[in-house]
C-alpha positions as CSV (number, residue, x, y, z in Angstrom):
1,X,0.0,0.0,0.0
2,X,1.1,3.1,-1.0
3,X,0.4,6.7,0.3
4,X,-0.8,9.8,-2.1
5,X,0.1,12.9,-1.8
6,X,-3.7,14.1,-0.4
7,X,-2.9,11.4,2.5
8,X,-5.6,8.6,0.9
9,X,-3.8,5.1,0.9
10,X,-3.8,3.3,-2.6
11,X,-3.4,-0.1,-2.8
12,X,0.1,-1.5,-5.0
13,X,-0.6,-3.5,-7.9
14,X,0.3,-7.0,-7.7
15,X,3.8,-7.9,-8.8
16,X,3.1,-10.5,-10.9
17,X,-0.1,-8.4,-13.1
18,X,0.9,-7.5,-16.5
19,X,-0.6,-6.4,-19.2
20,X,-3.0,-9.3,-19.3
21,X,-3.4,-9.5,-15.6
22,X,-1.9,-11.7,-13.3
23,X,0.1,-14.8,-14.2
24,X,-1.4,-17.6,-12.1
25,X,0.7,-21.0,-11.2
26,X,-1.6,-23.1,-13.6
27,X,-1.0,-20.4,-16.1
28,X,2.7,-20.4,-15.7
29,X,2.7,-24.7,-16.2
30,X,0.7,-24.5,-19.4
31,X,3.3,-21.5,-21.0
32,X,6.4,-23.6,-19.8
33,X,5.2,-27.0,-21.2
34,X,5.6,-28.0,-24.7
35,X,3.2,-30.2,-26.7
36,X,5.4,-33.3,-28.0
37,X,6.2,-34.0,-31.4
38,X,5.4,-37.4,-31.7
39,X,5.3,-37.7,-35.5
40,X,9.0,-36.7,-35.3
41,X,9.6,-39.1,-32.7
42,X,8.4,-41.6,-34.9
43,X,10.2,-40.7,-38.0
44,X,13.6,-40.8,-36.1
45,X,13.2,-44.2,-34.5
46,X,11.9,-45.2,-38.3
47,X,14.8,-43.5,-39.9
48,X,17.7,-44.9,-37.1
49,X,15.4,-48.5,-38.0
50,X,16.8,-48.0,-41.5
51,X,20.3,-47.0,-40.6
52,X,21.1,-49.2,-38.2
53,X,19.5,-52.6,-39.4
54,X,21.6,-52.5,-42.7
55,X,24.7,-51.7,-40.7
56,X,24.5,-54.8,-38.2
57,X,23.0,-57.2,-40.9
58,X,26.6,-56.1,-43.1
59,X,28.8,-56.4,-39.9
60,X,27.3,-59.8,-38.2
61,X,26.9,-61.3,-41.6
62,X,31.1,-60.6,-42.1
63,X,31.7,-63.0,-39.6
64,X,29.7,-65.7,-41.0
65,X,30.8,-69.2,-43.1
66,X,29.2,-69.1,-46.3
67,X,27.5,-71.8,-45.7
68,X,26.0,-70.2,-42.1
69,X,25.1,-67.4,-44.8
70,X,22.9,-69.1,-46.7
71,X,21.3,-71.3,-44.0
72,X,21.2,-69.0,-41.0
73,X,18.5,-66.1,-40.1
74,X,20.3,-63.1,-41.4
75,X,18.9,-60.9,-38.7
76,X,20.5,-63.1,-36.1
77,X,23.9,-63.0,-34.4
78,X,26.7,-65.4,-36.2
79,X,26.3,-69.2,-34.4
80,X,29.9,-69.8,-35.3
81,X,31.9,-66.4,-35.7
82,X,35.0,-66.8,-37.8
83,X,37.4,-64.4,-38.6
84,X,38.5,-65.9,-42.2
85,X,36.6,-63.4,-44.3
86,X,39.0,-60.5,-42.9
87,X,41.6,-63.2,-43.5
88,X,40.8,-63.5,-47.5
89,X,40.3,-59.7,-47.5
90,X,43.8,-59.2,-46.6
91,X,45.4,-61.9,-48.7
92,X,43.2,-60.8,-51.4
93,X,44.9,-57.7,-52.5
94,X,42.9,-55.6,-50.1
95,X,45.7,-53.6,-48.7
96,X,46.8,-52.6,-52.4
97,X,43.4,-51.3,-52.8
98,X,43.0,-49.6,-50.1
99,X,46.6,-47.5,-50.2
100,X,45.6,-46.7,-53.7
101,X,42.1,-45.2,-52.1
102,X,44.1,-43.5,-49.5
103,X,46.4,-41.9,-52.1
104,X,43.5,-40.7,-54.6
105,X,41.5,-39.2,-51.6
106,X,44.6,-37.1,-50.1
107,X,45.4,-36.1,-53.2
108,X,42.1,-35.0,-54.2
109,X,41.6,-33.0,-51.1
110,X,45.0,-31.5,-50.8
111,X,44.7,-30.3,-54.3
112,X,40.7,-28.9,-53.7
113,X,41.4,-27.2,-50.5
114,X,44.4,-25.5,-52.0
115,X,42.8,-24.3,-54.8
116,X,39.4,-23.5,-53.1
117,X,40.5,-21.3,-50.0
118,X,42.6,-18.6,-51.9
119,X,40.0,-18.6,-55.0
120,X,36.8,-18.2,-52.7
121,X,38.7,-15.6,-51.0
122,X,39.3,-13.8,-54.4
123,X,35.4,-13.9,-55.1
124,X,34.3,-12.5,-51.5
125,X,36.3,-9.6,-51.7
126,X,36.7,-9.2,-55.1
127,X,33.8,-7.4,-56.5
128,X,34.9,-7.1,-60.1
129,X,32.7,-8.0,-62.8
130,X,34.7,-10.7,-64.3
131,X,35.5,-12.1,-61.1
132,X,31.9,-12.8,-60.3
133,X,31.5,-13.9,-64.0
134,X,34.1,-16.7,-63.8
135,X,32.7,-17.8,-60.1
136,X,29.2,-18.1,-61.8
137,X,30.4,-19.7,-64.5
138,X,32.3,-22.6,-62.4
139,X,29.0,-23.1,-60.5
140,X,27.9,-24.1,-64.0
141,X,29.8,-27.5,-63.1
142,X,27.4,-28.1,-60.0
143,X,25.1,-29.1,-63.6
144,X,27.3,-31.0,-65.5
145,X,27.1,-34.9,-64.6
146,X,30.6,-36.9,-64.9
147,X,28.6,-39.4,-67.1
148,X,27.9,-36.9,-69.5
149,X,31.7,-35.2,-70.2
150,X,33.6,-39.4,-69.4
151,X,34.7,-39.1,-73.0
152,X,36.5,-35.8,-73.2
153,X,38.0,-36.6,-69.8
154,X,39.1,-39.9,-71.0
155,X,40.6,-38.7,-74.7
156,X,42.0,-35.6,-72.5
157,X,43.7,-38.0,-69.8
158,X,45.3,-40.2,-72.5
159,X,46.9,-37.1,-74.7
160,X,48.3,-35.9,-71.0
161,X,49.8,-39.6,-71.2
162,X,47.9,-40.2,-67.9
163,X,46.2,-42.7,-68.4
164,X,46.2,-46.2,-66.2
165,X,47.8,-43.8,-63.3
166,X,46.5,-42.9,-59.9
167,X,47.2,-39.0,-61.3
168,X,44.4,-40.1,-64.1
169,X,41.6,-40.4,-61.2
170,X,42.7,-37.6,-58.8
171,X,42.7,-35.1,-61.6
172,X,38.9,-34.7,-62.8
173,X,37.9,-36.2,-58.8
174,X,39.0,-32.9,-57.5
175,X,37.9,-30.8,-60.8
176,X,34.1,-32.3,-60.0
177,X,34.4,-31.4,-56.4
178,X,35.2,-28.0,-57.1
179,X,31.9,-26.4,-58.1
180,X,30.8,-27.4,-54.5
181,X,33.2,-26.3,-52.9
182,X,33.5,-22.8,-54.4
183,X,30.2,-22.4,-53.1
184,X,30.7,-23.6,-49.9
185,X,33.7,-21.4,-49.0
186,X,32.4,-18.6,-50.8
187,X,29.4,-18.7,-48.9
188,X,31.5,-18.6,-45.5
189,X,34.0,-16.1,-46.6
190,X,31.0,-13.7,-47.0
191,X,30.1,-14.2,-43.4
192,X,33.1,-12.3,-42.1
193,X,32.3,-8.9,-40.9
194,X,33.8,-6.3,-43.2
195,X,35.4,-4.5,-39.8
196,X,37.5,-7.4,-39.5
197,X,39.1,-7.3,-42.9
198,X,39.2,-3.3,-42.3
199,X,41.1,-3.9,-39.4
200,X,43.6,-6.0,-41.0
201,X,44.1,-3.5,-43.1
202,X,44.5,-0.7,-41.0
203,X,47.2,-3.2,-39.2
204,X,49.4,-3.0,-42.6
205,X,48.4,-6.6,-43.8
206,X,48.9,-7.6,-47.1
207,X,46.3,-10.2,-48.6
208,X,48.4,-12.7,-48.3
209,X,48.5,-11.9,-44.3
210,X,45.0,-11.4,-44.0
211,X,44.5,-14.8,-45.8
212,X,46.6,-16.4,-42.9
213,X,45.9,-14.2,-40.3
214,X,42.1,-14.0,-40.5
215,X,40.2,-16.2,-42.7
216,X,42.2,-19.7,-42.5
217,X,41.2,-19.4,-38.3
218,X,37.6,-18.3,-39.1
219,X,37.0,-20.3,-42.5
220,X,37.9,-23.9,-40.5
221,X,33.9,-24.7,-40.3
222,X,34.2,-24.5,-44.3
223,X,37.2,-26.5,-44.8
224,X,36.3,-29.2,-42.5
225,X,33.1,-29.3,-44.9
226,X,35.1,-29.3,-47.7
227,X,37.6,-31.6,-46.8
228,X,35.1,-34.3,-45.5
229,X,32.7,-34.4,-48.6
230,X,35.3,-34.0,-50.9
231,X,36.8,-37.0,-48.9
232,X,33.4,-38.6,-49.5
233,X,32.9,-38.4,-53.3
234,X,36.8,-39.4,-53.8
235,X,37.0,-42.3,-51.6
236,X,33.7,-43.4,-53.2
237,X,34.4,-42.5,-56.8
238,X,33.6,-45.4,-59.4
239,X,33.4,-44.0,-63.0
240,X,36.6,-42.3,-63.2
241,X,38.9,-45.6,-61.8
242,X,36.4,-48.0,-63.9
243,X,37.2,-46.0,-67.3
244,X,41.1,-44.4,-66.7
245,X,42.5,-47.5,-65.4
246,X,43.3,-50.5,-66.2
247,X,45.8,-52.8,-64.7
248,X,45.4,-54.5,-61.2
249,X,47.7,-52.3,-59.5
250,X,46.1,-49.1,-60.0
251,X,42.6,-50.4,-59.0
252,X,40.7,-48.6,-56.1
253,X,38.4,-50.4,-53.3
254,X,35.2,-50.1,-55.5
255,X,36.9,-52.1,-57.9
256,X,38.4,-54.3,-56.1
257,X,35.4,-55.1,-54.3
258,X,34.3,-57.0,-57.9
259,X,37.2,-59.3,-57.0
260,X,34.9,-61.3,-54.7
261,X,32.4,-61.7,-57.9
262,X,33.2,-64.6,-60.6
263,X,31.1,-66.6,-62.9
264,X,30.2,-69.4,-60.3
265,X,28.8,-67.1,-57.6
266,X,29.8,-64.4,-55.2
267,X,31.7,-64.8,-51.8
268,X,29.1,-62.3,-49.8
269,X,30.5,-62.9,-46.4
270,X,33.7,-62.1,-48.0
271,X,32.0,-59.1,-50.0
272,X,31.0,-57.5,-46.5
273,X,33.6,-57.9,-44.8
274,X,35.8,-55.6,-47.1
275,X,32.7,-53.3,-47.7
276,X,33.5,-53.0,-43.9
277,X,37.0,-52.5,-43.8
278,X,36.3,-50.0,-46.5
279,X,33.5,-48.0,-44.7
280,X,35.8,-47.6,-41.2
281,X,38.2,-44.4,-42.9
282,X,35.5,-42.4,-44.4
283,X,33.4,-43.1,-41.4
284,X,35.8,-41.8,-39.0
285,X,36.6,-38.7,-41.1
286,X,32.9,-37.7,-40.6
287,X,32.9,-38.5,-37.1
288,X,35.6,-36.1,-36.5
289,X,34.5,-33.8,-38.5
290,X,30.6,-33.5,-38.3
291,X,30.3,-30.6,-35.8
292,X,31.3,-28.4,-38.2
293,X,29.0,-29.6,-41.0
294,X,26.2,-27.8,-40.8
295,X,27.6,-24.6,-40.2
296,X,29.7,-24.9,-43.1
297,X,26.7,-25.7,-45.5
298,X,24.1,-23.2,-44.1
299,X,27.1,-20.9,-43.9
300,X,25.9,-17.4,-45.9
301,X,22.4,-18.7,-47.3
302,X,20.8,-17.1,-44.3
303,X,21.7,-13.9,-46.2
């Protein structure tokens, strides 16, 4: 209670009144509760259903006889596990395979993240004209299928005397991942206040300083994108090892997973297993690098 000037008490508002009155307990429960999503609930528990159902039945069926293969429940665990489909993978020219992979996938990064970074850092501070020109134009790639362009690749690869070499895959690998990456990068160089690259300035840096100084420690979101599904597409790539190579010791995992095929049947237990072996890098890679996915792919768009 409060006292006016002419000496007549007034009552004090409750604390709690607002514009629409007092906020009661009951009130206060219904704002703070949420209604739950069940149809999302359900779609996650259907969607980790078809994740993780495909990922045991390839594991626990690795470990499997062929003949427990083909008699056994394939949804239940291995009655007898054995180890000697890892055992034929490894005698079976896996670990040739697999450096090869390794070799075409750092390669393919190395040469996209080196080419990416300073070029997407040209086109976000570059307003020119023909600089914007040329980065529209490369986004013309994200259209272009590899299916559609194999032949020039391949007629260009063999008068570049390339041909049956690991060079001969990495090449148009990281000229296909490219497009995606400009975009990317671009997108998350454009993010950058303009104060900060002011401030550089003002400091006396060059671009090259700038570049190292202040977008290589803010850009890492991007290039941890880049990296991993550039990673992705190489380590997976089919078409260009299928068509610009030839002899055994040049092949890649997706190729040498046909090894396991013949004319009188297919060694599936064996099959899994090195789809296994195969799946372990790349899986990693993304593990390690997945917190910065979705910023570096929403980077800029909210613009």
């Amino acid at each position: 209670m409060t006292i006016t000037q002419s000496g007549t008490p007034m009552a004090r508002p409750p604390a709690s009144a607002g514009p629409a009155g007092p906020v009661t307990g009951k009130r206060r429960r219904k704002v703070g509760r949420e209604k739950p999503n069940y149809l999302a609930g359900v779609l996650s528990v259907f969607w980790l259903v078809l994740v993780v159902v495909p990922l045991y039945y390839m594991v626990s069926s690795s470990f499997r006889t062929r003949q427990d293969y083909l008699r056994d429940n394939p949804l239940k665990l291995p009655s007898s596990p054995t180890f000697e489909n890892y055992e034929s993978v490894f005698t079976g020219g896996f670990g040739r395979y697999f450096l090869n992979n390794v070799i075409v996938t750092v390669g393919t990064v190395a040469i996209v993240v080196a080419l990416v970074v300073p070029a997407a850092y040209a086109v976000a501070r570059n307003p020119s004209p023909m600089v914007q020109r040329g980065f529209s134009l490369m986004l013309v790639g994200l259209a272009v299928p590899a299916q559609a362009v194999i032949i020039p690749v391949y007629l260009l690869i063999n008068q570049m005397q390339l041909y049956d070499t690991l060079l001969a895959i990495i090449l148009p690998t990281a000229a296909f991942a490219l497009p995606v990456a400009m975009l990317v990068m671009t997108n998350s160089l454009r993010d950058i206040p303009n104060e900060l690259y002011e401030a550089q300035t003002l400091d006396g840096a060059g671009a090259l300083q700038t570049l190292r100084n202040l977008v290589l420690p803010l850009a890492k979101p991007a290039i941890t994108t880049v990296t991993v599904f550039t990673a992705m597409s190489a380590w997976n790539g089919f078409l260009f090892p299928l068509v610009l190579t030839q002899s055994a010791e040049q092949r890649t995992l997706t190729l040498g997973l046909q090894t396991f095929s013949s004319q009188f049947g297919t060694n599936v237990p064996g099959l899994l297993a090195a789809i296994t072996l195969s799946l372990l890098p790349i899986f990693f890679v993304y593990l390690f690098g997945r917190r910065y996915l979705l910023g570096g792919l929403t980077a800029g768009f909210g613009k």
